[in-house]
Wavefront OBJ file of the C-alpha trace (Angstrom):
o trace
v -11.848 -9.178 20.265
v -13.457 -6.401 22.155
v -14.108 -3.140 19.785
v -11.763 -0.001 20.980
v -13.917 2.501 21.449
v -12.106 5.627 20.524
v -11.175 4.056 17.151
v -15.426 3.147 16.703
v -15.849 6.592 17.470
v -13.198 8.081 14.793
v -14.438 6.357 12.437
v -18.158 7.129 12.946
v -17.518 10.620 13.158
v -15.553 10.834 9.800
v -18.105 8.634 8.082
v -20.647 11.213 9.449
v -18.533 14.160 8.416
v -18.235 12.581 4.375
v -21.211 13.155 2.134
v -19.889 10.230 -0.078
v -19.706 8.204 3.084
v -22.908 9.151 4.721
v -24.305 9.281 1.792
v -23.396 5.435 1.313
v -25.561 4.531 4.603
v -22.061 2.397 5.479
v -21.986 1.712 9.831
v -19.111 0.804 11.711
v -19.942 -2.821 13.607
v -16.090 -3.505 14.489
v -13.329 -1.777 14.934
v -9.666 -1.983 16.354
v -6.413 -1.098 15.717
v -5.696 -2.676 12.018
v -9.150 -4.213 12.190
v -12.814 -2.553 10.685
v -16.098 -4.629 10.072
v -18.641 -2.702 8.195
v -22.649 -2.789 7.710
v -24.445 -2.090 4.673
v -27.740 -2.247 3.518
v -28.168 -3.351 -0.162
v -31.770 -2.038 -1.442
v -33.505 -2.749 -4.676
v -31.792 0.508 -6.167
v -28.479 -1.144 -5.838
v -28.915 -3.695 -8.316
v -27.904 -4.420 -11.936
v -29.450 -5.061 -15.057
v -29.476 -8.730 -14.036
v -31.048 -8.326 -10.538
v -28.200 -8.387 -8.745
v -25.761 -6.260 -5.887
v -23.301 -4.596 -8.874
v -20.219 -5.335 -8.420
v -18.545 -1.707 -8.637
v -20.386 -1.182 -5.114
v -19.401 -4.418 -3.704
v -15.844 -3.186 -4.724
v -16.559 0.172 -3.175
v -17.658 -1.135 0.118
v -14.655 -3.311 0.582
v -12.224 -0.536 -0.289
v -13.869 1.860 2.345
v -13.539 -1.148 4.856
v -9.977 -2.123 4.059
v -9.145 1.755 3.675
v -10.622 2.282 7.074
v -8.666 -0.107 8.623
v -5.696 1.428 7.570
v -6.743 4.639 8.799
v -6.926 2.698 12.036
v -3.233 2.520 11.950
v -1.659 5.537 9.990
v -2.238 8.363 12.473
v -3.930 11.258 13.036
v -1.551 13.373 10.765
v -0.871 11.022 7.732
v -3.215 10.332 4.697
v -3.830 7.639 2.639
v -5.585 6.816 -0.530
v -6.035 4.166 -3.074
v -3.414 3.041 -4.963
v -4.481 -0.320 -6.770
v -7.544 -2.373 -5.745
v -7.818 -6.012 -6.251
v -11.675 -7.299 -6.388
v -12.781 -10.898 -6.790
v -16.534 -11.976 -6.594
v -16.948 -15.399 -4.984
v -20.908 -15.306 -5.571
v -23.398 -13.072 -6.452
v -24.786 -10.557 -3.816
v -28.775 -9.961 -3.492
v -30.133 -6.855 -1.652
v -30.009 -7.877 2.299
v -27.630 -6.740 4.782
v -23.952 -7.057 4.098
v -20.861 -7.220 6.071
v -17.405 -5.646 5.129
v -13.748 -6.369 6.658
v -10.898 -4.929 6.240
v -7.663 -6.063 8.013
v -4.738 -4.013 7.591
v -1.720 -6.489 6.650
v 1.020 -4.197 6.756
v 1.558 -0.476 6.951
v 5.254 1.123 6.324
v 6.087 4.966 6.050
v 4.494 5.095 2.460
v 2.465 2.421 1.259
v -0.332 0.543 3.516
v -1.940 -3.367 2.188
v -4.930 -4.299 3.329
v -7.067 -7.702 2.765
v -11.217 -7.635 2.784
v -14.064 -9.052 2.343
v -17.742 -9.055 1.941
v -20.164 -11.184 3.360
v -24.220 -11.887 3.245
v -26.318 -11.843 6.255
v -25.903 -15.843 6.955
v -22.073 -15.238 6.741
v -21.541 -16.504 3.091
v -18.519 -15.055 1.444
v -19.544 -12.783 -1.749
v -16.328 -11.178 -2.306
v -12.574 -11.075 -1.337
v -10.300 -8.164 -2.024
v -6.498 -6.896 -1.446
v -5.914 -3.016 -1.456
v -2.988 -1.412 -1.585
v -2.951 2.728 -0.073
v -0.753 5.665 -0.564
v 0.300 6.636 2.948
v 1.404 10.544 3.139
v 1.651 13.441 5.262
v -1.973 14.964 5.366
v -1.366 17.932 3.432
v -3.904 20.227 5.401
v -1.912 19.279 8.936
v 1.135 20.838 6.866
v -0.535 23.541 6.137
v -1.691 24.159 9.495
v 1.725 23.836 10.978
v 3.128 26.649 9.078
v 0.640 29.083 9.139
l 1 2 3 4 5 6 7 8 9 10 11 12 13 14 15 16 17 18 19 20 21 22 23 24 25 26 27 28 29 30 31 32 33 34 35 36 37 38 39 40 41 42 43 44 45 46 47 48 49 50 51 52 53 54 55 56 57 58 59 60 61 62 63 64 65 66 67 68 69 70 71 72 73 74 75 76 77 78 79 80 81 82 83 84 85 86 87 88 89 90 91 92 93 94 95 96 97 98 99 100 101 102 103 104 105 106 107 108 109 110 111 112 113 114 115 116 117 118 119 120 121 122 123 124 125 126 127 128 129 130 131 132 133 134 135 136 137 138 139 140 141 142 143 144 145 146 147
């Protein structure tokens, strides 16, 4: 499926406009409506006391792909934001490039569900993951509206 590039640009320009998400070193690879693919960079920093990716960043890089494929779908004047976040590690991750997806499987008029996943650079599944997202107004569009 061909990338749509407004939605690639969005996203870029909000990841570039986040500390915590530039800050990451996260890069959009994919992205369409309901659909984000994600590339990270695991270093020797990353890892935990057993040599390893740690899993709390795994689970961090899946939620910003699964969260960003929501925002795909929400709307420029709606919010959304973590609500419950399902993580399951498949295999262990070494420092390398990684891939994460997030596929938005449904969004209603208050609560978004997502599915991802993380991958290694030859495509082998490390991790798979459901979130589930908080869908509001964006409370600084509100605020702009009545001022």
């Amino acid at each position: 499926m061909d990338d749509d590039h407004a939605i690639v640009e969005d996203l870029r320009r909000r990841i570039a406009a986040s500390p915590f998400h530039a800050g990451f070193g996260i890069s959009v690879e994919h992205a369409t409506a309901g659909d984000v693919r994600l590339r990270w960079d695991a270093g020797p920093e990353h890892r935990n006391l057993q040599g390893l990716v740690h899993g709390g960043i795994l689970a961090t890089l899946v939620d910003i792909a699964m969260g960003l494929a929501i925002r795909t779908v929400v709307g420029p004047t709606r919010r959304h934001v973590t609500i419950d976040l399902g993580v399951h590690y498949l295999r262990p991750a070494r420092p390398g490039r990684l891939e994460a997806a997030g596929t938005v499987v449904r969004v209603g008029t208050q609560v978004g569900f997502a599915e991802g996943s993380v991958t290694d650079a030859t495509g082998r599944l490390l991790v798979r993951a459901s979130g589930t997202y908080s869908v509001t107004q964006d409370r600084a569009n509100e605020d702009d509206a009545t001022a």
